[in-house]
N, C-alpha and C positions, 0 to 999 in steps of 0.2 A: 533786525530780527527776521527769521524766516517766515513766510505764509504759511499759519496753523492750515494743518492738515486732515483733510477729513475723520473725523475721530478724535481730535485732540480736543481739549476744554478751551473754548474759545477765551479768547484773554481781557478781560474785566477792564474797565472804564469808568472813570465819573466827569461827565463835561458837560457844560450849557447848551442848551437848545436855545430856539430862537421864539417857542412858543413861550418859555420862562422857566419852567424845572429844569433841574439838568438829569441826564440821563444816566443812569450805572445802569449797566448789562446786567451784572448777576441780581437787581433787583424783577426782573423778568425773566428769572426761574421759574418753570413749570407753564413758560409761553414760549415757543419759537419765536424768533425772532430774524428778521432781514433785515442786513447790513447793508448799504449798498456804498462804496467810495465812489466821491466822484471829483475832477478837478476844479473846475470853479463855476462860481453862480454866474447865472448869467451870459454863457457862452452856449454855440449851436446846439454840441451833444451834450453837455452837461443839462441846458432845459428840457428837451425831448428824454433826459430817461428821467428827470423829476416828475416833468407832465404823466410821462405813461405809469410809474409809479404812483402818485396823487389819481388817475385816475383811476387804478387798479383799487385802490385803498379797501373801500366796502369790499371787495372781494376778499382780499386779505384779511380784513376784519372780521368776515362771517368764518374765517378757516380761525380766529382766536391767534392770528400773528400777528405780531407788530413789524412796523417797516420807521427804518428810520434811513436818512443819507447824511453822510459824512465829510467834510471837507473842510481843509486849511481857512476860508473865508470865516472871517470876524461874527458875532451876532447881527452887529449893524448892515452885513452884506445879507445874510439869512435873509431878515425880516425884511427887506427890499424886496429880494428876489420871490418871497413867499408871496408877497402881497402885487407885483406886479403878474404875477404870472396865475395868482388863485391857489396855488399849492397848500395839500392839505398833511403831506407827509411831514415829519417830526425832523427838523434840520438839525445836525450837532456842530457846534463850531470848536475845530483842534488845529487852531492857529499855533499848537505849540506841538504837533504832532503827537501826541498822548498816545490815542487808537490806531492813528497811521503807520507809527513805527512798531506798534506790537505788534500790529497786524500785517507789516512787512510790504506795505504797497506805496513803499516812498523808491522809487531808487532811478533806473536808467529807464526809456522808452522811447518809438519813436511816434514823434505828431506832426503828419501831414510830411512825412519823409526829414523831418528833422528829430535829431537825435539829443535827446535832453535829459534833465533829471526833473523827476517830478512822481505826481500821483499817477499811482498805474490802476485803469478801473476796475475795479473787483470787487464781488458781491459776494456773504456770505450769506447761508443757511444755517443759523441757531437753534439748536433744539430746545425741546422745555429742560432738561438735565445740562443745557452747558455745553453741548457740544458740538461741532462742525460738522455739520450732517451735509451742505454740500458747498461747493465755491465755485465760483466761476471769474477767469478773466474773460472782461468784456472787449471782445475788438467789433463787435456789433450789437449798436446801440439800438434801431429800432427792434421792437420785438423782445428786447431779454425781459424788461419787465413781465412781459406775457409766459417768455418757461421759466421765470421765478415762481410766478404763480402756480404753474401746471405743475413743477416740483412738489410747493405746497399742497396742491389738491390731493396728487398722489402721497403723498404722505400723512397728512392731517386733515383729509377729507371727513367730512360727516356722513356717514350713514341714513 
């Protein structure tokens, strides 16, 4: 499937977390919501944008968004990687690619100059109504968590 578009109704989910509920999007209607894919737990870039997300979190919380990350890895890798590393964000495991193929970030890329198929990193902006308010592929990992955030300020900043 293609990568929803800014404007299009972000496309709906129900899969396990690693905290214990599972997660459906459209049950967080009328919250923004950040998506964020990422490849696997437990490798260099995928820790550093958990980290900077987990430590972003109260911030995101005080703006009323929820942040969750996504990835192919099982519950049982989630709750390792949450628990060794402190992570407070909301893991979903789509071992069976549910969100990843609606979301269109499964396909060709290159890692470390080799050319593969796999998760390609991409972050959405959920609105409260459903919709893609913004996206980003990530080819620079430090720092995105920080203008996900500054997105969010500018948008659903508090007065």
């Amino acid at each position: 499937m293609p990568v929803p578009a800014k404007g299009d109704i972000a496309p709906d989910f129900d899969l396990p977390t690693a905290a214990g509920p599972s997660f459906r999007l459209s049950a967080h209607r009328g919250k923004p919501v950040v998506l964020f894919f990422y490849a696997e737990d437990d490798t260099e870039g995928c820790t550093i944008e958990n980290q900077e997300f987990s430590a972003l979190l109260p911030e995101f919380t005080a703006l009323d968004v929820i942040v969750a990350g996504i990835s192919e890895d099982s519950l049982d890798r989630h709750r390792k990687f949450c628990g060794k590393y402190g992570l407070d964000v909301t893991l979903i495991a789509d071992p069976g690619h549910v969100a990843i193929e609606r979301y269109g970030v499964w396909g060709p890329k290159v890692t470390f100059g080799h050319h593969l198929i796999g998760l390609i990193r991409t972050t959405f902006l959920v609105g409260p109504e459903g919709r893609v308010l913004e996206s980003w592929r990530v080819t620079r990992i430090k720092g995105h968590a920080g203008k996900v955030l500054a997105t969010a300020r500018q948008l659903f900043g508090k007065d």
